[in-house]
C-alpha positions as CSV (number, residue, x, y, z in Angstrom):
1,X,0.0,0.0,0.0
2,X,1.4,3.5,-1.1
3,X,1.0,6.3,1.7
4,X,0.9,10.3,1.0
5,X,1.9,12.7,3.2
6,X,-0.9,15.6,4.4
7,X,0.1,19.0,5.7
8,X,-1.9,21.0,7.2
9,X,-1.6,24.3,9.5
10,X,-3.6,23.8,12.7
11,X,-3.9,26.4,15.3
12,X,-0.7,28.0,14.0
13,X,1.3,24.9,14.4
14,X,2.5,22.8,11.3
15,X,0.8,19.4,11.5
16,X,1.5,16.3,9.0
17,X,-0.5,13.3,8.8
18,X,0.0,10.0,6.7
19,X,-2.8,8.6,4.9
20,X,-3.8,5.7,2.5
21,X,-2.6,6.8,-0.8
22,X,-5.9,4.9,-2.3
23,X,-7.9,6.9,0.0
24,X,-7.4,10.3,-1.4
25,X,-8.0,11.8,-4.9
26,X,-5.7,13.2,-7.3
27,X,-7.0,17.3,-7.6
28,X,-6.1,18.4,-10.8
29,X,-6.7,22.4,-11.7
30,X,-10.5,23.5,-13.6
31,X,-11.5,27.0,-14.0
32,X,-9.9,29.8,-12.2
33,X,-7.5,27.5,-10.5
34,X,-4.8,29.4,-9.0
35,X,-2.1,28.8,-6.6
36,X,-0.8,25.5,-5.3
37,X,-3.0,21.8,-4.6
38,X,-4.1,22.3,-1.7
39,X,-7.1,20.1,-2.2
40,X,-7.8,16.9,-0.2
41,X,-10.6,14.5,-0.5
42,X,-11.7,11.2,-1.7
43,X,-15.1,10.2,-3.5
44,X,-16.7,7.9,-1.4
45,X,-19.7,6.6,-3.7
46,X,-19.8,5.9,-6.1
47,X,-16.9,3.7,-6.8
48,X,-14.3,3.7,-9.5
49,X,-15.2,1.4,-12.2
50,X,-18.7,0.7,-10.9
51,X,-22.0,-0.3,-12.7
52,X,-24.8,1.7,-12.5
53,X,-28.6,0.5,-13.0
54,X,-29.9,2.7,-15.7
55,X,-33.2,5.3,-15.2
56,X,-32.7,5.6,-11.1
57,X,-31.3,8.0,-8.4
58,X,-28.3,6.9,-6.8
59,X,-26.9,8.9,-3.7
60,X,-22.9,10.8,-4.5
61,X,-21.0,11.2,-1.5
62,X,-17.4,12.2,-0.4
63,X,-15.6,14.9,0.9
64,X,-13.4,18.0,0.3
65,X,-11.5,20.4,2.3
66,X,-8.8,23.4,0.8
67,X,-5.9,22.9,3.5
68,X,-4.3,25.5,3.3
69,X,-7.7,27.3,4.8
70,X,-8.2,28.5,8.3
71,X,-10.7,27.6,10.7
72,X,-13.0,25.8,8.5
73,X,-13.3,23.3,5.2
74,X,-12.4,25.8,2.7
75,X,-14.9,24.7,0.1
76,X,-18.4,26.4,-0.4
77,X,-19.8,24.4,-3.8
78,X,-19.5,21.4,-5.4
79,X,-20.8,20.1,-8.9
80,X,-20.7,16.5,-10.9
81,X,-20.3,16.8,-14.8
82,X,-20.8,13.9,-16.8
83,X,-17.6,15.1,-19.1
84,X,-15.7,17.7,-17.6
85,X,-16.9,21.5,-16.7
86,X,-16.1,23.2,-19.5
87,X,-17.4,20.7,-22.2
88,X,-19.8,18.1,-20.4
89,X,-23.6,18.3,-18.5
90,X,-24.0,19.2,-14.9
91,X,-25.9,16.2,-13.3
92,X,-25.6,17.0,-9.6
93,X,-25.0,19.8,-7.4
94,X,-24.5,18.1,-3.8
95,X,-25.2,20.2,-0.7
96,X,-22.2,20.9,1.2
97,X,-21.3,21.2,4.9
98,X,-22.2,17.6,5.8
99,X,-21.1,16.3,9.0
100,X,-17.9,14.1,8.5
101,X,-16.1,13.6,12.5
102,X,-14.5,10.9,11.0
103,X,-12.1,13.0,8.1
104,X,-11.8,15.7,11.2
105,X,-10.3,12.4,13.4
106,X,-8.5,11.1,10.7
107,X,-7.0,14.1,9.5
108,X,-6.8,15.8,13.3
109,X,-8.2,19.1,12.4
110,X,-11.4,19.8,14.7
111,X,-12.5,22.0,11.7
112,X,-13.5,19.7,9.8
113,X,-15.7,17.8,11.2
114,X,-18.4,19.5,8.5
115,X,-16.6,18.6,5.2
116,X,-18.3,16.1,3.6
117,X,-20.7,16.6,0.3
118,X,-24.0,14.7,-0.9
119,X,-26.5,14.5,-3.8
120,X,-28.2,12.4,-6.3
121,X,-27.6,11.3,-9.5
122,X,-29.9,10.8,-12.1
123,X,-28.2,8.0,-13.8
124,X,-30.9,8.1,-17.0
125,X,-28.6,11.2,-17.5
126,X,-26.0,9.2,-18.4
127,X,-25.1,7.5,-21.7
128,X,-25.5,3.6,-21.5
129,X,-21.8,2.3,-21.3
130,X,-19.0,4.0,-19.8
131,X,-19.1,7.5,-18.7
132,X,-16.5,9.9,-17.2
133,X,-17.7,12.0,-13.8
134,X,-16.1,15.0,-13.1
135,X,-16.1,15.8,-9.6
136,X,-15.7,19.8,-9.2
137,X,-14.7,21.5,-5.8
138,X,-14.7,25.3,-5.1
139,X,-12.4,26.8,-3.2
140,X,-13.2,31.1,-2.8
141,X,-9.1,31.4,-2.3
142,X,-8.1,28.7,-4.8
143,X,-10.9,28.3,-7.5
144,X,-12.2,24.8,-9.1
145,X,-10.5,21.7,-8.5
146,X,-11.6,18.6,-10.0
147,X,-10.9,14.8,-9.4
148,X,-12.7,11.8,-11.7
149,X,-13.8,8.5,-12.1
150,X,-15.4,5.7,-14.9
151,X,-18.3,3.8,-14.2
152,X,-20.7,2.2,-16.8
153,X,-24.6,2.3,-17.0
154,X,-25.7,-0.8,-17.2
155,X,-28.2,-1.8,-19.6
156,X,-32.2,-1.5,-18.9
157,X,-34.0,-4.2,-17.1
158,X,-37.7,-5.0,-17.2
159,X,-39.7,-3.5,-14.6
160,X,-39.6,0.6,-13.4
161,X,-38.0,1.5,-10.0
162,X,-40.8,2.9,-7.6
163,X,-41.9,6.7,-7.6
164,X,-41.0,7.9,-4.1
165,X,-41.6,11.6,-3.1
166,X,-40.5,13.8,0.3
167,X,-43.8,15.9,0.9
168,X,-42.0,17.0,4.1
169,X,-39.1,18.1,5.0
170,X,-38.6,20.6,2.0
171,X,-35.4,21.4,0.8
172,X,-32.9,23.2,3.0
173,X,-36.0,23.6,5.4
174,X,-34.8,24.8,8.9
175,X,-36.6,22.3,11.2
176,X,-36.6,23.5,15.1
177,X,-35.3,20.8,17.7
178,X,-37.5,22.0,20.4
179,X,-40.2,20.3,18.2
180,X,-41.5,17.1,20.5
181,X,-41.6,15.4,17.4
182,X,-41.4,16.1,13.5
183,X,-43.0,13.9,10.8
184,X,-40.6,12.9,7.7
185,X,-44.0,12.2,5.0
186,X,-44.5,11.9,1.6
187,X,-45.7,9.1,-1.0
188,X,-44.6,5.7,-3.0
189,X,-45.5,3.5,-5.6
190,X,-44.9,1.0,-8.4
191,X,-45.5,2.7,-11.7
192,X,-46.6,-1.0,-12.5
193,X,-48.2,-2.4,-9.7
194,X,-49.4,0.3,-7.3
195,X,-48.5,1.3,-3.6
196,X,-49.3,-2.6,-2.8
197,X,-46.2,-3.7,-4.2
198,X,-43.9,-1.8,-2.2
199,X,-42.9,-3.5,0.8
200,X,-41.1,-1.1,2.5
201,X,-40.0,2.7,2.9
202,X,-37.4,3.4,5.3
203,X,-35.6,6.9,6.3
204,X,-31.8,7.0,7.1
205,X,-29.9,10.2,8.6
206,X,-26.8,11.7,7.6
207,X,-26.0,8.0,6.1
208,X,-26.8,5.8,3.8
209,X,-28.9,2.6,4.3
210,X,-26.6,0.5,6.5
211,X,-23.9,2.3,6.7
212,X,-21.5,2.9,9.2
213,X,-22.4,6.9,9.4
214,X,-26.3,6.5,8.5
215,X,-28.6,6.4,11.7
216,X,-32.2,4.4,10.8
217,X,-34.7,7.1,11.6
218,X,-37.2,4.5,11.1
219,X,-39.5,2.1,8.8
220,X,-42.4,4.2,7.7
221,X,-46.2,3.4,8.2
222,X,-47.4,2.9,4.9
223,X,-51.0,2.9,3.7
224,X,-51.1,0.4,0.6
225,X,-54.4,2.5,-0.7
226,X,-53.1,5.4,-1.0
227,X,-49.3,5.1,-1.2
228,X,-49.1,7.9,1.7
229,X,-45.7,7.2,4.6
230,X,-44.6,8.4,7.6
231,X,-41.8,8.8,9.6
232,X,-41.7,10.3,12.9
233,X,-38.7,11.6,14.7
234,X,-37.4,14.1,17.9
235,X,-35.0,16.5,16.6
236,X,-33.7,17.4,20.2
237,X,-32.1,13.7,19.7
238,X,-29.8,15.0,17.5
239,X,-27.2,17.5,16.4
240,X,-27.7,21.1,15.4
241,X,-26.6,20.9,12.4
242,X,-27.0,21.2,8.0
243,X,-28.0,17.0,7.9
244,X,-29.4,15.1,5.2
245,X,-32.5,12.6,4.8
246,X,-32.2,9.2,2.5
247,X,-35.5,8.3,1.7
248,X,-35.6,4.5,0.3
249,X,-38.5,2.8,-1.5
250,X,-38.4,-0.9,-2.3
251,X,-40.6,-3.0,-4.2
252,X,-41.0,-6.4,-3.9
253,X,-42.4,-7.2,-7.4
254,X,-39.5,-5.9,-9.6
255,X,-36.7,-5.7,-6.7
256,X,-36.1,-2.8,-7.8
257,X,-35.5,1.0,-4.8
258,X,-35.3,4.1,-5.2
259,X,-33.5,6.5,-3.1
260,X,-34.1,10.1,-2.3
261,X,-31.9,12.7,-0.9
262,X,-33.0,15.8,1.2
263,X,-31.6,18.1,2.8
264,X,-32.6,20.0,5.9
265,X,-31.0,22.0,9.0
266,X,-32.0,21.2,12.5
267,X,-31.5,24.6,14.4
268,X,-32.3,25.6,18.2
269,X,-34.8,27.9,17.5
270,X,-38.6,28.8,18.8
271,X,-41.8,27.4,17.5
């Protein structure tokens, strides 16, 4: 296993830290790139090489920080291009500022513990085959840096993934954690078969479905009439903090789920 070297000004004190060399991305320059790389960051789905079902949303996650920035990540956008930025299509513009304690850990800077970046992707925006995605980070001080990966789209399957909408929350909505509880709703169904053939909706937070960072918010109550789910949480449980909701809707007919992203901000703040 290779190992890089990391650098990185903490406090006013010089720090270095070794990591996996397969860990982080190569940043190369984009528009308005100035200066030195400064960039670190990985891509943490999806994975180099993958193969992606065609016509559904897939969640894109990672992280990013500018080291040579000062008291926090250094990065205020990020955009995915199917091609590169100057030439290619914009498929994804992830929210930034998602809470990532493990990078600040890893990479012993307490200031960024809010670095990591997550969106959908649309994969029936994608070619069938292989595709290059550009992954494009901002920096205010250093301009667009981009890293990128292949992945193919595989080809189409019988049988539509479910519809699943988020009624509530609405994007970026600021949701109070002095609430006693707030209710995660909206509806699913088989374009085929109807709401009976789902057989389960399920809301993750800050995580993906089983992973390591994801916390299960719950399985949803789901009326089979009208397609209609529910989730109910308490937002005092949880950090103050920009957070995201994965939404999953699975149906046992084709096999096939569908994920949705949202993202909200729970803030101390009075009904």
């Amino acid at each position: 296993m290779r190992y890089v070297v990391v650098a990185v000004w903490l406090l006013g004190t010089l720090v270095t830290r070794v990591h996996s060399a397969e860990a982080l991305a190569a940043w190369l320059p984009g528009p308005n790139a100035t200066g030195d790389a400064t960039i670190a960051g990985a891509i943490d789905t999806p994975a180099s090489g993958a193969t992606l079902p065609t016509n559904q949303l897939l969640a894109i996650t990672g992280w990013a920080v500018d080291t040579s920035a000062q008291g926090w990540s250094g990065i205020d956008d990020v955009q995915v291009f199917s091609g590169l930025m100057e030439t290619g299509t914009l498929v994804s513009h992830p929210s930034v500022g998602i809470s990532r304690p493990d990078v600040a850990g890893n990479m012993g800077n307490p200031f960024w513990s809010n670095v990591g970046w997550s969106g959908t992707l649309d994969t029936g925006a994608l070619s069938p085959g292989q595709n290059l995605l550009a992954f494009y980070v901002h920096s205010p001080a250093k301009g667009w840096w981009y890293t990128s990966l292949t992945v193919s789209v595989g080809s189409t399957t019988a049988g539509a993934a479910p519809r699943l909408q988020v009624s509530t929350p609405q994007p970026d909505e600021q949701v109070s954690d002095r609430l006693p509880y707030y209710r995660v709703s909206g509806t699913a169904t088989d374009p085929a078969h109807g709401p009976t053939a789902i057989d389960y909706v399920e809301v993750w937070l800050n995580g993906e479905q089983g992973s390591d960072t994801g916390t299960l918010l719950g399985a949803a109550n789901f009326d089979t009439r009208s397609g209609e789910w529910f989730v109910d949480f308490n937002p005092a449980k949880y950090p103050q903090l920009s957070s995201n909701l994965y939404v999953y809707a699975h149906s046992a007919v084709t096999g096939k789920r569908t994920l949705v992203v949202v993202h909200f901000v729970i803030v101390d703040r009075p009904l």
